[in-house]
C-alpha positions in Angstrom: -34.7 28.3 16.1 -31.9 25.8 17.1 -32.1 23.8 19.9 -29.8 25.2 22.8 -28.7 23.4 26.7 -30.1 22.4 27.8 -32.7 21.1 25.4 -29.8 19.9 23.5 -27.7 17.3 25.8 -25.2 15.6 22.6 -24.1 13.0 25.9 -27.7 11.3 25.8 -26.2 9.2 23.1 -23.0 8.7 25.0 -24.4 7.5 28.2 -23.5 3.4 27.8 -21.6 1.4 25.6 -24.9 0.2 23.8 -25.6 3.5 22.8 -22.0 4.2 21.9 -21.9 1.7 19.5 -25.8 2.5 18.0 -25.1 5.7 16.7 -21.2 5.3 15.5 -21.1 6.9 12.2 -17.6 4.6 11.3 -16.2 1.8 11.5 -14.1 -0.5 8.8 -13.9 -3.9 9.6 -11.1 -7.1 8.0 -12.6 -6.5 4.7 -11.0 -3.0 4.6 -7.4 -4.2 5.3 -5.0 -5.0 3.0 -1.6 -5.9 4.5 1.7 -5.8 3.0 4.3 -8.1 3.1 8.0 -8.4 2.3 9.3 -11.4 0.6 13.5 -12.2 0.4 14.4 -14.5 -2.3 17.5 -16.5 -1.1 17.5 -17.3 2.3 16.6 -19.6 4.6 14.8 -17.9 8.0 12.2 -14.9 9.0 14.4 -11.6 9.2 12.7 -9.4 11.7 12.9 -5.4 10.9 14.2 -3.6 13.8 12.3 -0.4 12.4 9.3 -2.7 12.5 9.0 -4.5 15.4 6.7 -7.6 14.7 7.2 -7.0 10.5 9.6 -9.3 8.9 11.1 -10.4 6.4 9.2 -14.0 5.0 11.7 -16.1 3.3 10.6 -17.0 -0.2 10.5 -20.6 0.6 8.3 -20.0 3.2 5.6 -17.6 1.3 2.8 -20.2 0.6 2.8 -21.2 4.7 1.8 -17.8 5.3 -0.5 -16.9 3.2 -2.2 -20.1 4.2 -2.1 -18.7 8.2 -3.4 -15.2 6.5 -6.3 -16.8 5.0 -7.3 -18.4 8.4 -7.0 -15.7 10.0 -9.2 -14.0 7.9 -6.9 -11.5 5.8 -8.3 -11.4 2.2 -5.7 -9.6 0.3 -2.2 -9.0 0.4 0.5 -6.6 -1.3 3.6 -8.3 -2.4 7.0 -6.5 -2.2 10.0 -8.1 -3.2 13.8 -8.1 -1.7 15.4 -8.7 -4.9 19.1 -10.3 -4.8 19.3 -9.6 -8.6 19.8 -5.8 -8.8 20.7 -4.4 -12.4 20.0 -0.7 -13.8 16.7 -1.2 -15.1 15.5 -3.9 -12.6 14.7 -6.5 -15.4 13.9 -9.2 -13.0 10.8 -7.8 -12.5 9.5 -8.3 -15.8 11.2 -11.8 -16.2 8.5 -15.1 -16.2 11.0 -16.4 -13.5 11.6 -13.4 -11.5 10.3 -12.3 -7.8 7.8 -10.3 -8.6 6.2 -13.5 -11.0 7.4 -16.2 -8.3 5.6 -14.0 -5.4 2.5 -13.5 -6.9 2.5 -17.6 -8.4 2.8 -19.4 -4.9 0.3 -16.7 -3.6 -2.3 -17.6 -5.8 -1.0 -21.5 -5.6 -1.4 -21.3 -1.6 -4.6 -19.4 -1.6 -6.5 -18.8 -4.9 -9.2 -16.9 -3.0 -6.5 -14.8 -1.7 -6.4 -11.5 -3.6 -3.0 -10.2 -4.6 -1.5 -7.0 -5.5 1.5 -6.3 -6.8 3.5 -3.6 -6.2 4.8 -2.7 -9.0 8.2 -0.4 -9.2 11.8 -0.7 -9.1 13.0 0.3 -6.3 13.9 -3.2 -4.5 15.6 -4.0 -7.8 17.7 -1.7 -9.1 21.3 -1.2 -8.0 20.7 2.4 -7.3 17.5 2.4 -5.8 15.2 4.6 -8.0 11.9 4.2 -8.9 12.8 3.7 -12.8 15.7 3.5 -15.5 18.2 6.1 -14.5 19.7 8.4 -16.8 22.3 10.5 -15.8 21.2 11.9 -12.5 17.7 11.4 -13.2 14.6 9.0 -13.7 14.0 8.6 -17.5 10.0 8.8 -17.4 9.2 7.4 -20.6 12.0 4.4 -20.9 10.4 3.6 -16.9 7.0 3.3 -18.5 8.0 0.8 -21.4 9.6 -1.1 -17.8 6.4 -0.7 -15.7 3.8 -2.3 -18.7 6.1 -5.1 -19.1 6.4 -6.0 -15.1 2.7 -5.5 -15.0 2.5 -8.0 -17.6 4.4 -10.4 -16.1 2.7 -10.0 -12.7 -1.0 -10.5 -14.1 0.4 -13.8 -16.3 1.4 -15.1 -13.0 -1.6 -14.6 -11.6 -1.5 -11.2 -9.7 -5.3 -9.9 -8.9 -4.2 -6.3 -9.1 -1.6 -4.2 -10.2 -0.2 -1.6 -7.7 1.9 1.7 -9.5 3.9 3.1 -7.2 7.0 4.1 -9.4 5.1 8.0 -9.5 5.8 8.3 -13.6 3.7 10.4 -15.2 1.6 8.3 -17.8 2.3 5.1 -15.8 -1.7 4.3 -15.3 -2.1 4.8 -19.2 0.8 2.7 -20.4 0.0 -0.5 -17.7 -3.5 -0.2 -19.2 -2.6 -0.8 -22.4 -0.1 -3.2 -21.6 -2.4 -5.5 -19.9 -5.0 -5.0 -22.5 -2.7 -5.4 -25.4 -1.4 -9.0 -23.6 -4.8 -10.5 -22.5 -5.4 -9.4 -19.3 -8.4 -6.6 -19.6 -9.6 -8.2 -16.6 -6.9 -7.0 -14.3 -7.5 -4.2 -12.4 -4.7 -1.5 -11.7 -4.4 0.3 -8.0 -3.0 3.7 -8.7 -0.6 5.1 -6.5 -1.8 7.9 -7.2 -1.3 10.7 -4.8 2.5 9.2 -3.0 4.0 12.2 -1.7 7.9 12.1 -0.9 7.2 11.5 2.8 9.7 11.3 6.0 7.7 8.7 6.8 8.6 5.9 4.8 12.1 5.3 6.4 11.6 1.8 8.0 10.7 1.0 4.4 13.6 1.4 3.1 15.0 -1.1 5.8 12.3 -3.4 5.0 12.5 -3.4 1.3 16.7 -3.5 1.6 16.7 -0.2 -1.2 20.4 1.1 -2.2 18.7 4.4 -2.3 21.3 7.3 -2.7 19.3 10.9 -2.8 16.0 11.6 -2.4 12.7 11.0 -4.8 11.4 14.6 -4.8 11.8 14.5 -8.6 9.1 12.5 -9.1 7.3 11.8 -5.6 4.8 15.1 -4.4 5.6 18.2 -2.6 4.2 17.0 1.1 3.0 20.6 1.5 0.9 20.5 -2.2 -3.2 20.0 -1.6 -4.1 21.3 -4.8 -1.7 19.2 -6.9 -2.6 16.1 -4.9 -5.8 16.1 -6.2 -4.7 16.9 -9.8 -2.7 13.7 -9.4 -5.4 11.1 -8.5 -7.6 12.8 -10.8 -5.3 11.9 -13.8 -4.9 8.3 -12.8 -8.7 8.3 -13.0 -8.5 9.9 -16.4 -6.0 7.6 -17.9 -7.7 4.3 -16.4 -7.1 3.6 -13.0 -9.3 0.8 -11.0 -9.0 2.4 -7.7 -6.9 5.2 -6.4 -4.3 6.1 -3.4 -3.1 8.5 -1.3 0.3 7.5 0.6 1.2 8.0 3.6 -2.5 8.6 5.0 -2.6 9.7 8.4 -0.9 12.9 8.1 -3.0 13.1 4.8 -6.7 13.2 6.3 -7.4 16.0 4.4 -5.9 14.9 1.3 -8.2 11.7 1.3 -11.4 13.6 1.8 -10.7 16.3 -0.9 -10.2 13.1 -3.6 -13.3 11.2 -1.9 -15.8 14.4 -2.8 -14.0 14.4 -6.6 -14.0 10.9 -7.1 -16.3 7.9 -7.5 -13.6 5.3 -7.9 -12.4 3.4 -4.8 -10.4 5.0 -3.0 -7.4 3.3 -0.5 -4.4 4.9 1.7 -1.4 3.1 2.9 -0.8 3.5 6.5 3.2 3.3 6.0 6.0 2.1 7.9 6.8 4.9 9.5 3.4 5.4 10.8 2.9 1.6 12.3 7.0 2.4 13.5 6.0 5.3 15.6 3.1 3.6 17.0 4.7 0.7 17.9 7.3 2.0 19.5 5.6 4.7 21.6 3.0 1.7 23.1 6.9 0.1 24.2 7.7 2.9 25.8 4.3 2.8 27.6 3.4 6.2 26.1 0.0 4.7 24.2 -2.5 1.9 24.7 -1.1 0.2 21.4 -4.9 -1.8 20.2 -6.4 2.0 20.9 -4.3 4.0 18.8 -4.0 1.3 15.9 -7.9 1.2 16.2 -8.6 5.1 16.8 -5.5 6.0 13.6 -7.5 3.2 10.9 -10.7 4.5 12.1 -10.2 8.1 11.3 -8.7 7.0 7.7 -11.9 5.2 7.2 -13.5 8.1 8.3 -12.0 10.9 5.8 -12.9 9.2 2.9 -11.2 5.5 2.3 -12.6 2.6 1.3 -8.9 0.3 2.0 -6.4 0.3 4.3 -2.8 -0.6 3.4 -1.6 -1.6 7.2 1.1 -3.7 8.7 -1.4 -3.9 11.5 -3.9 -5.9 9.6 -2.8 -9.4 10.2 -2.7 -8.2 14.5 -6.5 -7.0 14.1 -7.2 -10.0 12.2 -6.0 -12.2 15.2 -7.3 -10.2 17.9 -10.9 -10.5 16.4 -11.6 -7.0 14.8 
């Protein structure tokens, strides 16, 4: 028979901080974090992101110096998004040996070699209209994107890139990287699916951050918000075709999401805590509505907690210099 009060007294292991800390069932420490950074070819300064506060943009010039103050502060990896000023329809400066996406991830691994980098690779910061791939018409041309993707994943790993990061949402993306990469050398290099992104409200500051000409929407190829069963389908796919390591983006309103692909999947599994979460956050601790280190703390433990293994977080490199 079951143990009932007052037998059972749940607050004996609550009575001091010693104890608290004893029986915790989660925790995620630096080694979880991966933060994400903008870089802005072309300019001279730090360009702060209002939607952001404390996130800016790092001038390319000015890349290696921080990744140097990331590595002594502890951060071990990074994800690299560009603010292209060479926009074209396809975004071909991605897959060019002198491009951003090549430059970033060469002066990381200069500064740094221990450091691990990701790219983030899409097309969004580099084409002229803002979408995810080769437009055609009014729409995303799947197949002509993939052909785009393999050859930007190419050019990432042969400029030293640790990981590549999907996050274009094509269907067949995982597949045709894979075989890119294998085909060109690089069977070593491991690929982060993106692969349950949803076309969230919460990735607005991004779009500040990441200066996109988006016109319209991306619910043509990003998930249905309200779809659990095709969430899974999605990350289950990415496995099938080769993925590393999966995703789910945006995460905190995605708890459940994250656990249902943790109890399917063996792989690695990460979530990106996105702008718009680390926005609202922010901005309610100015307005003196939250303790700010709480919240941050008490959202990335509850992401650990459902299932993740990484954290994609703006906050990493505060937690790193407040001694997490």
């Amino acid at each position: 028979m079951t143990s009932q009060f007052p037998e059972a007294r749940p607050r004996r292991l609550r009575r001091n901080a010693s104890l608290r800390s004893l029986f915790q069932e989660s925790e995620f420490t630096l080694n979880d974090l991966v933060l994400p950074i903008f870089v802005e070819e072309e300019i001279d300064d730090f360009v702060p992101i209002k939607s952001m506060p404390g996130v800016v943009r790092i001038p390319e010039s000015k890349l290696a110096g921080e990744i140097e103050r990331y590595a002594r502060a502890g951060i071990k990896a990074v994800m690299t998004f560009g603010v292209s000023h060479h926009l074209d329809n396809d975004g071909s400066d991605t897959w060019s040996e002198r491009g951003l996406v090549s430059r970033m991830a060469g002066i990381c691994k200069d500064a740094v070699p221990e450091m691990i980098v990701m790219s983030d690779t899409c097309f969004c910061e580099y084409t002229d209209h803002g979408h995810c791939g080769v437009l055609h018409g009014h729409e995303v041309d799947n197949d002509r994107t993939l052909v785009n993707l393999g050859k930007q994943a190419v050019a990432a790993a042969r400029a030293g890139a640790d990981v590549i990061a999907p996050s274009a949402a094509m269907d067949g993306q995982v597949q045709a990287i894979r075989k890119a990469l294998d085909e060109a050398g690089f069977s070593q290099t491991a690929i982060m699916a993106y692969s349950t992104k949803f076309a969230s409200a919460l990735y607005g500051p991004f779009r500040e951050a990441g200066g996109s000409a988006l016109k319209g929407d991306r619910k043509s190829y990003q998930m249905n918000p309200m779809n659990r069963r095709e969430a899974l389908r999605e990350s289950l796919l990415d496995e099938q075709e080769g993925a590393d390591a999966l995703m789910v983006k945006p995460a905190g309103a995605y708890l459940d999401i994250i656990r249902d692909i943790r109890q399917a999947s063996n792989l690695p599994l990460s979530a990106y805590q996105v702008s718009g979460e680390y926005a609202m956050i922010k901005f309610a601790a100015q307005a003196g509505a939250i303790d700010e280190a709480r919240v941050v703390r008490e959202s990335l433990g509850a992401i650990k907690r459902a299932g993740a293994d990484l954290i994609f977080t703006y906050f990493a490199m505060d937690l790193a210099l407040s001694g997490i």
